[in-house]
Phi, psi and omega in degrees: 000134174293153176270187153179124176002098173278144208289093200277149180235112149098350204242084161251113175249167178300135156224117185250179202318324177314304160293309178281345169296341189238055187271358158273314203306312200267168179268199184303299205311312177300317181309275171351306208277329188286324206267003150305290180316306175284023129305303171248325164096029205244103161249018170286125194268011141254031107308293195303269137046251216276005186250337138356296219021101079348133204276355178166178211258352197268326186326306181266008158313315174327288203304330152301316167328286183302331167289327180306302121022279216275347174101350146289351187221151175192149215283184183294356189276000192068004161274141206256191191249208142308174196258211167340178148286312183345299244236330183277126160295151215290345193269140205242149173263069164333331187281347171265347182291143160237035191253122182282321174333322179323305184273333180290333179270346176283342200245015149276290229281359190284296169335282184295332201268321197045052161225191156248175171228169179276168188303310164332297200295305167247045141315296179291302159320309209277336192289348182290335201275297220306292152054206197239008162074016191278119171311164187268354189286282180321325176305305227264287195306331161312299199313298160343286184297327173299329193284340175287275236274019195008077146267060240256046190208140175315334188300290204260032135293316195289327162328320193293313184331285179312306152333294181302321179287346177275302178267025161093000188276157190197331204238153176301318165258034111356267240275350204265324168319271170336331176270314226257345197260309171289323182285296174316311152004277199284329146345295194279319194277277159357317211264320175281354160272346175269318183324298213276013167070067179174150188313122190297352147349300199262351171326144179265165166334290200277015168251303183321327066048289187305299175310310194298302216294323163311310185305261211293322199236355173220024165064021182271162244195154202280005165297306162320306177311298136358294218262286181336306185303291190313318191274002201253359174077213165265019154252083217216080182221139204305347186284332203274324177280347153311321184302302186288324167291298167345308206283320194290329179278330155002285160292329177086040188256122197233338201254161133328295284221318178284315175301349167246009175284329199286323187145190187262213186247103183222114203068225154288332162277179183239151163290079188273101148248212201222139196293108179317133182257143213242156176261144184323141182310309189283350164291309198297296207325299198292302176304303195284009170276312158293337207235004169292139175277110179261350161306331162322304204284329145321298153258041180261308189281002152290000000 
């Protein structure tokens, strides 16, 4: 049933421009902490915390860090910070931020990166928090991760960034999901590459893609993965056992077991025939006695 605005008399709060710009960027919890301050006019983040339930007191430390960030909050000396994103120009002048997050994130993400970085570079960084709204918990962990695959420069944390926001990650347990999601991968890409005998290295995209697509969406295991690599011969290429798998699900072939129960191989497909059934020695003996056409067999041996 449709709805519609129901009629309040006097019990309104302000909500300013500031808040509703950034209600796709910020989460629940942050959303929440702003229109509690602008309620009470509260900024103790264990007050904020418990009035909350918030999962801890550093949650709402973020969410001042971000509003602070974002242009609703400005610290107690009264200096304010940068303004809206709306509103920032793209080059950020660090030296007017008054966000302590700020420097903790410039000076981890230095860390995690193991360089230093320029000012340009970390301009760009901070413009990833200020923004494009990314937590700084996600940065670090960005950071982290470009830095396994030494990739040591802000361009591909931000590469990374966009990827990750592409497959939904946007909160530190995303991303943290998400990593855990890249490790199994590469596990998995490891394990089939020693199968298939060659470096997990020289995997292409679209194999690493395959390999995962095996795993994850069609439960096959490296036996399986194995027993293909067998029927595929000399043609013992992740494309080709990709064919060969395709064809078993096809079929509704999930086991070893089934799978060599099921037939041979032709090209790329299985032949599905049906497993010979096999019969008492003295009965078969007993059918092919009664039931051979031996005038057939007669004239076979003329």
């Amino acid at each position: 049933m449709p709805y519609k605005l129901a009629p309040y008399h006097g019990d309104t709060l302000a909500v300013p421009q500031t808040v509703l710009a950034h209600l796709a960027q910020a989460d629940g919890d942050t959303v929440r902490a702003a229109l509690y301050i602008l309620q009470t006019q509260n900024t103790d983040p264990r007050t904020i915390a418990r009035a909350l339930g918030l999962p801890s007191i550093e949650a709402a430390r973020r969410a001042l860090q971000y509003w602070a960030g974002a242009g609703l909050l400005e610290s107690a000396g009264g200096k304010a910070p940068a303004g809206p994103a709306e509103d920032r120009p793209a080059r950020i002048d660090l030296a007017s931020l008054d966000d302590p997050y700020v420097a903790v994130l410039c000076e981890e993400a230095q860390t995690a990166l193991g360089k230093a970085l320029s000012r340009s570079e970390l301009q760009r960084l901070v413009g990833l928090y200020l923004n494009e709204g990314w937590q700084p918990d996600v940065i670090l962990l960005c950071c982290a991760e470009c830095a396994r695959q030494e990739r040591r420069s802000v361009a591909a944390v931000s590469r990374a960034l966009t990827r990750w926001r592409e497959d939904g990650v946007e909160t530190g347990e995303d991303a943290e999901r998400y990593l855990r999601r890249v490790k199994q991968r590469e596990d998995w890409c490891a394990e089939a590459a020693q199968v298939f005998g060659m470096d997990p290295g020289a995997l292409t995209r679209w194999e690493r893609g395959a390999i995962a697509r095996w795993h994850e969406e069609w439960g096959v295991g490296r036996e399986m993965i194995e027993e293909a690599l067998l029927r595929a011969g000399s043609k013992n290429t992740v494309r080709y056992v990709d064919g060969i798998l395709r064809s078993w699900r096809a079929q509704g072939i999930t086991t070893v077991a089934a799978a060599r129960g099921q037939g041979q191989l032709a090209g790329s497909n299985i032949l599905a025939t049906e497993r010979p059934q096999s019969a008492p020695p003295a009965a078969t003996a007993r059918n092919d006695l009664f039931n051979r056409n031996w005038a057939a067999q007669f004239d076979e041996e003329e």
